[in-house]
C-alpha positions as CSV (number, residue, x, y, z in Angstrom):
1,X,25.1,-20.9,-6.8
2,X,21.7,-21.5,-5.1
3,X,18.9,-19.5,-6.6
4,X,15.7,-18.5,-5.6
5,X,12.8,-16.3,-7.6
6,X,11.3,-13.3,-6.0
7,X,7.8,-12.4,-7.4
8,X,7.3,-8.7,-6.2
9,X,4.2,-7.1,-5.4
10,X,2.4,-8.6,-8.4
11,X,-0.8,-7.7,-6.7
12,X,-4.5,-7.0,-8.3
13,X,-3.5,-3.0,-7.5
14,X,-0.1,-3.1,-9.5
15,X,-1.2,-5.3,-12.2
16,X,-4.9,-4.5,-13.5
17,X,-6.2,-2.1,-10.7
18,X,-5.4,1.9,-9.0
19,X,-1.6,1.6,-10.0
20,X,-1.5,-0.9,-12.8
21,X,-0.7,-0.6,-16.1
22,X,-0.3,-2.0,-19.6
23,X,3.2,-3.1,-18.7
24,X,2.5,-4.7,-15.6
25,X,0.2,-7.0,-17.6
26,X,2.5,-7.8,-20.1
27,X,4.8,-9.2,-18.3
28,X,2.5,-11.7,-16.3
29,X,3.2,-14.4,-19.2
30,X,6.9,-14.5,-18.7
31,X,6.6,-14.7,-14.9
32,X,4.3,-17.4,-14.8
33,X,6.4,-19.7,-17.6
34,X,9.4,-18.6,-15.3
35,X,7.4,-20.3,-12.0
36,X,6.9,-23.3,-13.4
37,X,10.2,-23.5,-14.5
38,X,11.5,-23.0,-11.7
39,X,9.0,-25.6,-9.8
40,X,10.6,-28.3,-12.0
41,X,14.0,-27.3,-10.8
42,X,13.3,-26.9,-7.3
43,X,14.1,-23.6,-7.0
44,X,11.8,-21.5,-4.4
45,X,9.7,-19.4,-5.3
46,X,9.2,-16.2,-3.0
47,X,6.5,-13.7,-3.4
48,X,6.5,-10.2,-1.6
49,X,3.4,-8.4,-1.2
50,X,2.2,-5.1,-0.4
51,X,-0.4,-5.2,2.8
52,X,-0.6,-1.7,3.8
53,X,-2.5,0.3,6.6
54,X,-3.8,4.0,6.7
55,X,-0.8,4.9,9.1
56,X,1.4,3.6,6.1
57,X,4.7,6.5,5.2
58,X,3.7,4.9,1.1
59,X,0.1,6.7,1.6
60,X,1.1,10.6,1.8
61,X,2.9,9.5,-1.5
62,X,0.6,7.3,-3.1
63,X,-2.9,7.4,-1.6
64,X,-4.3,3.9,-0.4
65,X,-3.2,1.0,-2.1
66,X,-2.7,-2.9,-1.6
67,X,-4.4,-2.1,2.2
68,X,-4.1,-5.2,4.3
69,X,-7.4,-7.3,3.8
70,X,-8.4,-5.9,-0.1
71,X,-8.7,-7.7,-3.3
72,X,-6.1,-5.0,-4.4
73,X,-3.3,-6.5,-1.9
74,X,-4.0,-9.9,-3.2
75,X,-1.5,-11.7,-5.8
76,X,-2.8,-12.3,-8.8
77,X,-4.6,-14.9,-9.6
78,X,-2.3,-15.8,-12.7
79,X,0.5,-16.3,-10.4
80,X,-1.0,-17.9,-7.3
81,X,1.1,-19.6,-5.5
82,X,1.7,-22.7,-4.3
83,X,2.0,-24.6,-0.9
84,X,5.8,-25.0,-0.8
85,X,6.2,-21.3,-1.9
86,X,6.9,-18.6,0.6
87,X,4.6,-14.9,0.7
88,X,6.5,-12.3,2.9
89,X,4.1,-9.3,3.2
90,X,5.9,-6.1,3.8
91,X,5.1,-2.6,4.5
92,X,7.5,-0.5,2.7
93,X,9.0,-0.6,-1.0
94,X,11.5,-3.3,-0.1
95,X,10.4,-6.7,1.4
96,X,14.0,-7.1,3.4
97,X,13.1,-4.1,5.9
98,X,11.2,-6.3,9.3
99,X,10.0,-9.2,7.4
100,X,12.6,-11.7,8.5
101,X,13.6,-12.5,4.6
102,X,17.3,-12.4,5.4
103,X,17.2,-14.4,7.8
104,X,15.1,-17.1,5.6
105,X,17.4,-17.1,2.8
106,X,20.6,-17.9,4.7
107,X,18.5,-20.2,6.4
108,X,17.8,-21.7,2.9
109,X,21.9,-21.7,2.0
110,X,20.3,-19.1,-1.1
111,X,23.1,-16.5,-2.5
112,X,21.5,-15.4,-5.5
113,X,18.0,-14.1,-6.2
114,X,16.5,-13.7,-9.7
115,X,13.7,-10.5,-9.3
116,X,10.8,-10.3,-11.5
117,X,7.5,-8.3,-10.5
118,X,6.7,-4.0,-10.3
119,X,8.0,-1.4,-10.2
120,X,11.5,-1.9,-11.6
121,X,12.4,1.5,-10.2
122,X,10.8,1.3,-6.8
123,X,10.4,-2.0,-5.2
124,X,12.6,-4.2,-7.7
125,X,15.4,-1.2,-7.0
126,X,15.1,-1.3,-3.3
127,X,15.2,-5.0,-2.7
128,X,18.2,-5.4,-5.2
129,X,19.4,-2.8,-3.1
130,X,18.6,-4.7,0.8
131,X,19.8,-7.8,-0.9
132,X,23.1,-6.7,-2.4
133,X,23.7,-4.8,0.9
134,X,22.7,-8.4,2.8
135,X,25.2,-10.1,0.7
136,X,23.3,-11.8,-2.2
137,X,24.1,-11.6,-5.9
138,X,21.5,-9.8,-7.8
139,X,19.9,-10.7,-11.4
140,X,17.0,-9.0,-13.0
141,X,15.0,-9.9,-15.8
142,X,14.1,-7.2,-18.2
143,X,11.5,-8.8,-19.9
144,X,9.7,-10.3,-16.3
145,X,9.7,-6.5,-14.5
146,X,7.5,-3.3,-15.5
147,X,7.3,0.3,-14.7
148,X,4.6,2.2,-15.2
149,X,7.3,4.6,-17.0
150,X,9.5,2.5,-19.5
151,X,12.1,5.7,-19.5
152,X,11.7,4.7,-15.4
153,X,12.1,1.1,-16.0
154,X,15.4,1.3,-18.7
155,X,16.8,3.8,-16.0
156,X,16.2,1.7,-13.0
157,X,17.9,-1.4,-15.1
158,X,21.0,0.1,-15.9
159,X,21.1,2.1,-12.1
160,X,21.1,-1.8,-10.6
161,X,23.2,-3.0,-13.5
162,X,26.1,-0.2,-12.9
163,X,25.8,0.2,-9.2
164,X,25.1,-3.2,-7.2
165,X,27.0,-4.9,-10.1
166,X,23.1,-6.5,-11.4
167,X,23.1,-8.9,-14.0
168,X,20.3,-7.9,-16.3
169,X,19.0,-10.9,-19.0
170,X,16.0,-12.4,-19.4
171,X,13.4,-14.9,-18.3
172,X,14.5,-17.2,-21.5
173,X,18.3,-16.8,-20.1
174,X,18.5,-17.3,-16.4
175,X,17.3,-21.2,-15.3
């Protein structure tokens, strides 16, 4: 089994600014602990990051947010990453859709990816959803992805769990 992390959209607008929340910012501790763990292992570290325009589908739903260019589209600072990590921007609520990350993780020889980031029922749901249709095993850790809705988030976990055959733990748990 060869893991990589995915760090998802833990940008200044999901974590402190227009969509963030109280959750988001909670989990930032466990994420960061998980990183450098990780680092020490060599496992890769992948970040996927919301860089919208205004011609966007995501702004009839959600107004403007993480626009390509903003402080609000950056990752935060917390979790910067590194040189040897890999930042795949994307457009939509999953980062497999025209980013090429496919294609880099077979590349890579990776078959499992461990999710952390926002929002456990939009973007962490879609890409669990790309990658388990691409052919990768799934794990999420509960205590290293938010919601702004925690009824949203304990739905989202069980959905994954139940349906793409997820395994849920924790950041403590999984390296």
């Amino acid at each position: 089994m060869k893991k990589a992390i995915i760090v998802a959209d833990m940008l200044n607008d999901f974590v402190t600014g227009r969509l963030g929340s109280v959750r988001a910012q909670k989990i930032v501790p466990n994420i960061a602990n998980l990183i450098k763990k990780a680092r020490k292992q060599g496992i890769p570290i992948i970040y996927l990051r919301d860089v919208h325009t205004p011609t966007d589908r995501e702004m009839k739903i959600w107004g403007e947010h993480a626009m390509k260019g903003t402080k609000g589209s950056e990752i935060i600072p917390e979790l910067k990453p590194e040189s040897a990590d890999i930042v795949i921007e994307k457009r939509w609520y999953g980062g497999f859709p025209n980013t090429g990350l496919p294609e880099i993780l077979k590349k890579m020889g990776i078959d499992t990816l461990i999710f952390t980031g926002v929002s456990t029922d939009i973007c962490i749901q879609n890409d669990v959803a790309f990658a388990y249709f691409s052919g990768f095993d799934t794990i999420v850790l509960r205590d290293s992805t938010a919601s702004i809705d925690e009824e949203a988030h304990e739905y989202a976990l069980k959905y994954m769990k139940n349906i793409y055959g997820t395994e849920i733990t924790t950041s403590d748990r999984v390296l």
